[in-house]
N, C-alpha and C positions, 0 to 999 in steps of 0.2 A: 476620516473615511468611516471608521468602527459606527458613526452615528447615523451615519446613512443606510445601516443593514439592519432591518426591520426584528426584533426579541419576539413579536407577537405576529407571525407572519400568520396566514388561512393555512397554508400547505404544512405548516412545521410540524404535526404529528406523520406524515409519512415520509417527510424528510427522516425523522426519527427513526420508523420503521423501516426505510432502506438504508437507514448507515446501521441498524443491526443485524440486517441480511448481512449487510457487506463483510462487516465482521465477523459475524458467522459462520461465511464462507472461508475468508482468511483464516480464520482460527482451524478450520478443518483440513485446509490446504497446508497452514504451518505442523498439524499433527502428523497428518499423512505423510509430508515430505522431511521430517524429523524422523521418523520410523524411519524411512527409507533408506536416509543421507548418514544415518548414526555411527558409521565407523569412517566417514570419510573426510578429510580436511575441511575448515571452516570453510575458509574461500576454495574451493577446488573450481576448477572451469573449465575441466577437460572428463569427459565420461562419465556425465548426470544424467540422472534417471528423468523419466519423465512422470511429476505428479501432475493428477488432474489438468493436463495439457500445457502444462508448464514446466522447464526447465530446473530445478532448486537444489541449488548445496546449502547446507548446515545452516550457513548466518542468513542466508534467506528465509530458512524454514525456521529461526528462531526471531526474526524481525517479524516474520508475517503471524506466530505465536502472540507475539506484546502484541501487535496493532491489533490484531482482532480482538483480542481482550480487553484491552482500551476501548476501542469501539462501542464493544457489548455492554461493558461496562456502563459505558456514558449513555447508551440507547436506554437503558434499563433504569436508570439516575432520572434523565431528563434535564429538567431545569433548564436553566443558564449554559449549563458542563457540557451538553452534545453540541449546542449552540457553537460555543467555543472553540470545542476538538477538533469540531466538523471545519472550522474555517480555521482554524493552525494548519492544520493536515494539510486541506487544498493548498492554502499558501506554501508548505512544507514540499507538498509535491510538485505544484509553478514550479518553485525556485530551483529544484532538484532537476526537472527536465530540462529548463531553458538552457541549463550551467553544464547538462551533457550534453545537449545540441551543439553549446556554443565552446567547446573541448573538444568535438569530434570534428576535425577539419579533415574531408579530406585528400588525400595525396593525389598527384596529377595524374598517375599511371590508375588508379580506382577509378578514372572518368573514362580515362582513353578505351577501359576495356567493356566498357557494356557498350 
């Protein structure tokens, strides 16, 4: 499969430039909601603040810190390395959603009531 995805594509320089926005913005969302979340349990899930219109306790606001810095990192590098990151991640994140789709079943009385 790896051989069938183009190293030298026309669009790869703003593919580049939008996974360093993306990071960017992550990195800015992990700050903001790090400041915010700093005295409250890692995973808490009950009575989080709202950063930049999102929901983030602590281990969110320190995942979405490493990924944006990775991101930037890799946008800033080039080569081969955003090439790569860029297509771990997506796959990273497939696999993450399909596997909480396919965990969240749910109960019969959640149907019956809408």
């Amino acid at each position: 499969m790896i051989s069938h995805l183009p190293v030298n594509h026309p669009l790869r320089p703003l593919y580049r430039v939008v996974a360093g926005l993306v990071g960017a913005y992550s990195l800015v969302f992990g700050i903001a909601a790090f400041s915010r979340t700093r005295g409250t349990p890692l995973f808490a899930h009950t009575n989080l603040p709202w950063v930049l219109g999102l929901r983030a306790n602590l281990a969110f606001a320190l995942l979405s810190i490493v990924s944006g810095a990775v991101l930037v990192v890799c946008a800033v590098i080039g080569r081969n390395l955003d090439f790569l990151v860029n297509t771990l991640g997506g796959l990273l994140f497939m696999w993450s959603g399909c596997s909480c789709s396919a965990s969240c079943r749910p109960t019969p009385t959640s149907w019956a009531s809408r």
